[in-house]
KOLGUDO-701962 format. One record per atom (N, C-alpha, C, O): residue in three letters; x, y, z; residue number from 1. Coordinates in pm, whole numbers. Example, Ala and Ser with C-alpha at 12.3 -4.5 7.8 and 13.67 -1.06 7.14 Angstrom:
// residues 2
- setor, u, v, w, gufi
- ALA, 1319, -569, 780, 1;
- ALA, 1230, -450, 780, 1;
- ALA, 1320, -330, 780, 1;
- ALA, 1424, -332, 846, 1;
- SER, 1285, -225, 708, 2;
- SER, 1367, -106, 714, 2;
- SER, 1290, 3, 787, 2;
- SER, 1341, 114, 804, 2;
END
This chain:
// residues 105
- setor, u, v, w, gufi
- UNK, -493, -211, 1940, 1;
- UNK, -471, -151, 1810, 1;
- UNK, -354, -54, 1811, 1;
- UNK, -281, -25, 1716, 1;
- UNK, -350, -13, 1924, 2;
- UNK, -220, 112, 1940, 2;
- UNK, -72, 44, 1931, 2;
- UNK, 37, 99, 1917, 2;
- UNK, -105, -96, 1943, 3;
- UNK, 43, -145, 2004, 3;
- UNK, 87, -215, 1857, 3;
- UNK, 201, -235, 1815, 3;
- UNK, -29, -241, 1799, 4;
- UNK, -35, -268, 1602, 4;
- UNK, 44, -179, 1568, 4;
- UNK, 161, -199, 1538, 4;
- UNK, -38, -24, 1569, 5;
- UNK, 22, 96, 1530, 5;
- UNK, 151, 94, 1558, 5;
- UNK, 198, 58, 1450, 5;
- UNK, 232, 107, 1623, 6;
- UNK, 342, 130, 1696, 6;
- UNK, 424, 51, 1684, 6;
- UNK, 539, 94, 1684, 6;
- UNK, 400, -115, 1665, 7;
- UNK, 499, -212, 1614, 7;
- UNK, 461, -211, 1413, 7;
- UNK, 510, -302, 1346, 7;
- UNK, 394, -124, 1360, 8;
- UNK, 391, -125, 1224, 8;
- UNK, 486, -6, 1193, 8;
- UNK, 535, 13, 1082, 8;
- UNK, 506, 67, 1293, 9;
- UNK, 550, 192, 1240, 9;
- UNK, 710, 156, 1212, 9;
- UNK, 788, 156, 1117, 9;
- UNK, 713, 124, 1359, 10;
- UNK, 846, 71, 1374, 10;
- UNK, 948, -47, 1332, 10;
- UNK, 1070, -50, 1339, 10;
- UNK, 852, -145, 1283, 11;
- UNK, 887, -250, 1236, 11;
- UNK, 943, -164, 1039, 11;
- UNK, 1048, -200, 987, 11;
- UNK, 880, -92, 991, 12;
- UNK, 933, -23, 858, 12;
- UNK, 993, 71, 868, 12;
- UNK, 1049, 114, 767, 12;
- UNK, 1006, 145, 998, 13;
- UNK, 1113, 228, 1017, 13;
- UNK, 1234, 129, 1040, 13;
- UNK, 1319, 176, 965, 13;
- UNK, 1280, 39, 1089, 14;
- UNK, 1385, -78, 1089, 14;
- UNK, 1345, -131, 942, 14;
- UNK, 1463, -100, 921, 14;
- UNK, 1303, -173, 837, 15;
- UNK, 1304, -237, 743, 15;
- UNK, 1370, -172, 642, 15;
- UNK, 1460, -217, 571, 15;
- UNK, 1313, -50, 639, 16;
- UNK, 1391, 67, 485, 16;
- UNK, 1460, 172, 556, 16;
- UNK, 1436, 288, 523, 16;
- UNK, 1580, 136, 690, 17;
- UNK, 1649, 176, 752, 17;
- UNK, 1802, 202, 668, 17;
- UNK, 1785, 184, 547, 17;
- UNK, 1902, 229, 691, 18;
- UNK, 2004, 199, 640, 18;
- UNK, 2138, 154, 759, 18;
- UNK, 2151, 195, 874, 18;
- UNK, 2228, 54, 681, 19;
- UNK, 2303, -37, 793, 19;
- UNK, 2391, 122, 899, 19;
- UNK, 2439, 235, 886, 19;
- UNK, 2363, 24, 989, 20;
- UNK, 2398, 122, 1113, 20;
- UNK, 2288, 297, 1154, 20;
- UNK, 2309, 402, 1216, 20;
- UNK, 2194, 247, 1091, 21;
- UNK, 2127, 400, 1105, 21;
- UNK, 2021, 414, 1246, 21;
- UNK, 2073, 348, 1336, 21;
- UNK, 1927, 459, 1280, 22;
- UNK, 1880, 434, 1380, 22;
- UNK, 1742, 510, 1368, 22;
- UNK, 1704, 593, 1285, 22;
- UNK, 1682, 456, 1474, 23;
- UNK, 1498, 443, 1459, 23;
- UNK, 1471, 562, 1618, 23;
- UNK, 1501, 535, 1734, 23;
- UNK, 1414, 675, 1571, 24;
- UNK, 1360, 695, 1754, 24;
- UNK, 1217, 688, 1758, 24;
- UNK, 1147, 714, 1660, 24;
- UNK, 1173, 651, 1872, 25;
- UNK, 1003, 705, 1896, 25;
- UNK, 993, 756, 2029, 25;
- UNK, 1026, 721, 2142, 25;
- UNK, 932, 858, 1968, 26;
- UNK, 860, 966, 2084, 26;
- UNK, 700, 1009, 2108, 26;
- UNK, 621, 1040, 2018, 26;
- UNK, 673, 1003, 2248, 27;
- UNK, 533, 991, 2295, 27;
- UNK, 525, 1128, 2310, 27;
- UNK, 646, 1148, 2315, 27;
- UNK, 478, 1233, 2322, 28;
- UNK, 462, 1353, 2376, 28;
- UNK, 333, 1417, 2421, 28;
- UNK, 244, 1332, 2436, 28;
- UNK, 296, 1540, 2448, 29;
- UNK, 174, 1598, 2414, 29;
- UNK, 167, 1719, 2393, 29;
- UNK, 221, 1795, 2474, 29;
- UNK, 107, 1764, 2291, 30;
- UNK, 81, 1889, 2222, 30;
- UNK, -13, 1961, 2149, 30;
- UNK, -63, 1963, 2036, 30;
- UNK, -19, 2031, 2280, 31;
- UNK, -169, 2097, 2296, 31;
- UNK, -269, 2015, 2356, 31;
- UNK, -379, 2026, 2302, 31;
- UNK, -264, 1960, 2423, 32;
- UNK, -342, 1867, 2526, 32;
- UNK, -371, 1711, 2410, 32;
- UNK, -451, 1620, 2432, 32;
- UNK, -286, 1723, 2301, 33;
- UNK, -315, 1574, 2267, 33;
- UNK, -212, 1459, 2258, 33;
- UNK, -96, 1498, 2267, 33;
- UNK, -227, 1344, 2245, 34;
- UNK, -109, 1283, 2283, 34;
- UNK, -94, 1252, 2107, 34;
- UNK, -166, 1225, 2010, 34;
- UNK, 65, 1278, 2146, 35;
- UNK, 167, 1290, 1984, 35;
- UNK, 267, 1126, 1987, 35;
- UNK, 316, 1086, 2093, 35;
- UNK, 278, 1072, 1892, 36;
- UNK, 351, 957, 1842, 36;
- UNK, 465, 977, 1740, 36;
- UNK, 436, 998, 1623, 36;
- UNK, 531, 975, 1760, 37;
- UNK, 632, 1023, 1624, 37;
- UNK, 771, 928, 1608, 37;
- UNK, 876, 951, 1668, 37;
- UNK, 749, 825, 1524, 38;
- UNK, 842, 767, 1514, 38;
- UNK, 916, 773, 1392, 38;
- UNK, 844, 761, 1292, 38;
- UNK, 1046, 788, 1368, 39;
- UNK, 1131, 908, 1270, 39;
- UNK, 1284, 760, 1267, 39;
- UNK, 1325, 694, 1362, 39;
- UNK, 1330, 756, 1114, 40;
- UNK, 1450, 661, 1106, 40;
- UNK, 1551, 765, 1003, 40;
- UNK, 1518, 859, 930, 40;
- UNK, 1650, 722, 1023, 41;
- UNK, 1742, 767, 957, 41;
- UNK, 1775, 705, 811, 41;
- UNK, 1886, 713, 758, 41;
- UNK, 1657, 639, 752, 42;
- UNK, 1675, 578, 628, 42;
- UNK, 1634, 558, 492, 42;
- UNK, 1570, 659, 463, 42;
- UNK, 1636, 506, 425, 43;
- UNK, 1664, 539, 262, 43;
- UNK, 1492, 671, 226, 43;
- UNK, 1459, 753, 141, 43;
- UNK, 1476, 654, 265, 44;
- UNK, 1334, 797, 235, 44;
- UNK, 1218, 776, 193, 44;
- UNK, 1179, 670, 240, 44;
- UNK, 1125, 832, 114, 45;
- UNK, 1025, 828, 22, 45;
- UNK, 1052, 885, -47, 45;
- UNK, 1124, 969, 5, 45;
- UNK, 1039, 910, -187, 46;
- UNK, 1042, 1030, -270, 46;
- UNK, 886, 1082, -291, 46;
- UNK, 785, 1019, -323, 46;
- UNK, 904, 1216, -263, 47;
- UNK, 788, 1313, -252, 47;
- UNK, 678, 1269, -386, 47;
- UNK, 568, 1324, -377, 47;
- UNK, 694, 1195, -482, 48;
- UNK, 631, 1189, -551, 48;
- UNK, 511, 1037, -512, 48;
- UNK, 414, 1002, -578, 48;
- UNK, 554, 989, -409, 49;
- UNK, 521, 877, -391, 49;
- UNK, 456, 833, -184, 49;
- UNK, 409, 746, -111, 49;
- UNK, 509, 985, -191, 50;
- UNK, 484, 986, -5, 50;
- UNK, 308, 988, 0, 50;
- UNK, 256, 942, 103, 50;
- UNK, 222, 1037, -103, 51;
- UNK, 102, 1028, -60, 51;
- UNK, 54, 915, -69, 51;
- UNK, -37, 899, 13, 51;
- UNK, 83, 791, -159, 52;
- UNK, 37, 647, -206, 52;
- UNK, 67, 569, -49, 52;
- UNK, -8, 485, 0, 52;
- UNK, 155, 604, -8, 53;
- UNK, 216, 523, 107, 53;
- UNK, 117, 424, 205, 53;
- UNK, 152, 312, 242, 53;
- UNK, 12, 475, 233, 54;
- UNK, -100, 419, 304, 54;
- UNK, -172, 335, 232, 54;
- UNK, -203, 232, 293, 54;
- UNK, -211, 346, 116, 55;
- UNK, -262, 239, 32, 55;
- UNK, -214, 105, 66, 55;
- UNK, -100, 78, 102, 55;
- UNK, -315, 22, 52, 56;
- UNK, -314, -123, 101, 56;
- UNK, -240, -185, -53, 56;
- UNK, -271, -189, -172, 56;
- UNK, -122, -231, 38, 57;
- UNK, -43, -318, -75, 57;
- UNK, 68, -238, -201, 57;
- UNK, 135, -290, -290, 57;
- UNK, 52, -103, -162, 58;
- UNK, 169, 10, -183, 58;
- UNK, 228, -76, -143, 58;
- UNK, 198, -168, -67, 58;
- UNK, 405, -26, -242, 59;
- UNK, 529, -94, -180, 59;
- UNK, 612, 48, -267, 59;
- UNK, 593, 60, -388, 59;
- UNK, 711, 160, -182, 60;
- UNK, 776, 237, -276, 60;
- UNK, 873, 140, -369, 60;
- UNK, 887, 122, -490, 60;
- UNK, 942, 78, -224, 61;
- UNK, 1075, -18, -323, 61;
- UNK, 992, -161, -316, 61;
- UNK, 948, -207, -211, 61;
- UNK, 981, -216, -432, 62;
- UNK, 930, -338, -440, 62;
- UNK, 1056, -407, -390, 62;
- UNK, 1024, -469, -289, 62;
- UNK, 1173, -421, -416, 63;
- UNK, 1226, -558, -458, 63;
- UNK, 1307, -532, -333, 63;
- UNK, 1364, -631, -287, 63;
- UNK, 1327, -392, -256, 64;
- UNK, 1380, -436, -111, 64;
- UNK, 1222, -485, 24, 64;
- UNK, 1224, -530, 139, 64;
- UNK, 1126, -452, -56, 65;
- UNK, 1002, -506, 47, 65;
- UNK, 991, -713, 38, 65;
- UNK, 1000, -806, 119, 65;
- UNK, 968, -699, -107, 66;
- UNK, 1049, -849, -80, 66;
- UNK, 1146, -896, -78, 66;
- UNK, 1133, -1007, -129, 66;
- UNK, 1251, -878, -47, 67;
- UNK, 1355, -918, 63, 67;
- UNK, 1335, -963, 171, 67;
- UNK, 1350, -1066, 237, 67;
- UNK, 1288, -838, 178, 68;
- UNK, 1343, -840, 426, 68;
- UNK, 1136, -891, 439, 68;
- UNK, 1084, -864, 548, 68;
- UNK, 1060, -946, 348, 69;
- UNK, 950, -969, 392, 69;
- UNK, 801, -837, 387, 69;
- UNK, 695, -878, 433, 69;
- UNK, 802, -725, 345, 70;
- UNK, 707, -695, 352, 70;
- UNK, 614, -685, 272, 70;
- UNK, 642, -675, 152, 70;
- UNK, 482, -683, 311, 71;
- UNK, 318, -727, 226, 71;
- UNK, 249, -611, 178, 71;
- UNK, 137, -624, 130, 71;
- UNK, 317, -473, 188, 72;
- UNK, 256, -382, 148, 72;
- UNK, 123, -314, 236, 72;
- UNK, 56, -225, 185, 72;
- UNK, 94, -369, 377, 73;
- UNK, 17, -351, 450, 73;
- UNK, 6, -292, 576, 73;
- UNK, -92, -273, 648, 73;
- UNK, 138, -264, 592, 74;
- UNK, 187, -208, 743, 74;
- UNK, 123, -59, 792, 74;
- UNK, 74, -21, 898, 74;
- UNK, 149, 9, 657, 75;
- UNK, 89, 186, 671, 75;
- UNK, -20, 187, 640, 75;
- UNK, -86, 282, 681, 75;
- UNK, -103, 56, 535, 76;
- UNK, -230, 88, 541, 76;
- UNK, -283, 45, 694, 76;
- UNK, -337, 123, 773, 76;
- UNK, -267, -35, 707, 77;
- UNK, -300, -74, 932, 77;
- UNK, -291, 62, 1015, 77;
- UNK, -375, 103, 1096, 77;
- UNK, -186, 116, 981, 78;
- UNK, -135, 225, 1065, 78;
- UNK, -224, 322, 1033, 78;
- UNK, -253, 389, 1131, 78;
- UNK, -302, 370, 890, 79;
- UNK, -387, 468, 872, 79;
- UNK, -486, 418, 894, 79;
- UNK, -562, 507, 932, 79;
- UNK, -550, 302, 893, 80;
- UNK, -717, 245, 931, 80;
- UNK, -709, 276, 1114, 80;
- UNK, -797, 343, 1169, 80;
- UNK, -600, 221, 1186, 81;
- UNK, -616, 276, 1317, 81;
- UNK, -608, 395, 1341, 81;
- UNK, -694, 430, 1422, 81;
- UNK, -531, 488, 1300, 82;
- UNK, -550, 613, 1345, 82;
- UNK, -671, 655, 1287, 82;
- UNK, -719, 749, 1351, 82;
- UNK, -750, 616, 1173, 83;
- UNK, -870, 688, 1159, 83;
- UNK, -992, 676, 1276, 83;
- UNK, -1056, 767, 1329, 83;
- UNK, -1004, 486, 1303, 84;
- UNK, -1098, 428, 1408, 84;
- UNK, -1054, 517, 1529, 84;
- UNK, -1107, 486, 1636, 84;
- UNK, -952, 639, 1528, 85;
- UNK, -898, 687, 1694, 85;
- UNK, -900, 803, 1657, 85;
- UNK, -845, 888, 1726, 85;
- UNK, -980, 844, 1509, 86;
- UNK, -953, 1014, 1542, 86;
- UNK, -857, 1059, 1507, 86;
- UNK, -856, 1182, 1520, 86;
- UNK, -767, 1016, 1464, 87;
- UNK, -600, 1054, 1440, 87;
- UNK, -563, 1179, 1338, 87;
- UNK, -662, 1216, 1276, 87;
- UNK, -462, 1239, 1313, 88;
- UNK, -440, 1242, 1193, 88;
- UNK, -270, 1207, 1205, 88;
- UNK, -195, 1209, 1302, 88;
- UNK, -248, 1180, 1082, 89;
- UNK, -110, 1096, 1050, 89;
- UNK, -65, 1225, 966, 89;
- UNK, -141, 1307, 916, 89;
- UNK, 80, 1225, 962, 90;
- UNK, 125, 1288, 894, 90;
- UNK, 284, 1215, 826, 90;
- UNK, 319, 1111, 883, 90;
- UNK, 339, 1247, 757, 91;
- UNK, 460, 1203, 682, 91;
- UNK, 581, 1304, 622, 91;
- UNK, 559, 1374, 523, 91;
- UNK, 689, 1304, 678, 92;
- UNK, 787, 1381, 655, 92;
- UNK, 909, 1290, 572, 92;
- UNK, 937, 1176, 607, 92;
- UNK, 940, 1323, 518, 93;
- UNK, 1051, 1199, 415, 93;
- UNK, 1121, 1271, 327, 93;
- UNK, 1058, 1353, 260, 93;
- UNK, 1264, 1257, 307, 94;
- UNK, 1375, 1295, 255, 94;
- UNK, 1441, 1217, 151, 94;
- UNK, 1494, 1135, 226, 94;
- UNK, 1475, 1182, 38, 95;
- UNK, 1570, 1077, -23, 95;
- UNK, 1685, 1070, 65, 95;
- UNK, 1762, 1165, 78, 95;
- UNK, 1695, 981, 113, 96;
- UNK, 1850, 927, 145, 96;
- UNK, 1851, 1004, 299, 96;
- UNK, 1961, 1043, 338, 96;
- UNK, 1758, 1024, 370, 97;
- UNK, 1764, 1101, 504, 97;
- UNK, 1723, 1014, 568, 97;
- UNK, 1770, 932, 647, 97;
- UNK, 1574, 1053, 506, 98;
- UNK, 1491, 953, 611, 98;
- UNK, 1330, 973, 625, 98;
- UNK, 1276, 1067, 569, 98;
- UNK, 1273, 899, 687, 99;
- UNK, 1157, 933, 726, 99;
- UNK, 1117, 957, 869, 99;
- UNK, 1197, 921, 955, 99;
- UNK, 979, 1026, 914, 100;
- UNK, 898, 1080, 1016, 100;
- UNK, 782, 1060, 995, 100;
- UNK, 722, 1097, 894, 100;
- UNK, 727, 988, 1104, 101;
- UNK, 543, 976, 1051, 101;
- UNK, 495, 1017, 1232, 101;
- UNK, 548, 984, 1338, 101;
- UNK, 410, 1075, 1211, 102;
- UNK, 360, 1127, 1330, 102;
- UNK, 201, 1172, 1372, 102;
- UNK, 126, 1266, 1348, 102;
- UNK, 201, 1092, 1420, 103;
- UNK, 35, 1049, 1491, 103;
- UNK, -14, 1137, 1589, 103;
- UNK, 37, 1137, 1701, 103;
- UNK, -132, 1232, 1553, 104;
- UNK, -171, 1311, 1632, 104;
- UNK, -320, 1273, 1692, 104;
- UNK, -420, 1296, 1624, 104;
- UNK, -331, 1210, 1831, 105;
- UNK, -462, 1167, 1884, 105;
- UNK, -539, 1288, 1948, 105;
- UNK, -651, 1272, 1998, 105;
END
């Protein structure tokens, strides 16, 4: 399920990326728990719309999700596993910056 997590995160951090921008992920630990944080340099969320994000079948941009293929299901996966693990998720997002989502086990 972790490796779900981790190729969902990353697979939409590369999807609503922007050309030439770039994706990092980082494992860490803080405060004795292990941290996930995978962060892109691309088109954003707008704050009005960053809490819907997990909802099953949310899409912010419809018409670039169908494009490049996506089902609206990636962040809801990503929040059903971190719940089954205890998690909490969090979301940082900028217009035109970027996003940060970061998994605290």
């Amino acid at each position: 399920m972790i490796q779900e997590m981790i190729e969902n995160l990353v697979q939409n951090a590369i999807r609503y990326n922007k050309k030439n921008g770039s994706v990092m992920v980082t494992v860490t630990i803080d405060d004795r728990h292990p941290v996930l944080i995978v962060e892109d340099t691309g088109i954003g969320i707008p704050k009005d719309q960053q809490e819907r994000v997990f909802e099953r079948f949310y899409r912010v941009d419809k018409s670039r999700s169908r494009a490049t293929g996506g089902t609206g299901l990636g962040l809801a996966i990503v929040k059903h596993i971190a719940d089954i693990h205890s998690a909490e998720i969090s979301l940082e997002s900028t217009l035109g910056v970027g996003t940060k989502i970061t998994v605290t086990f």
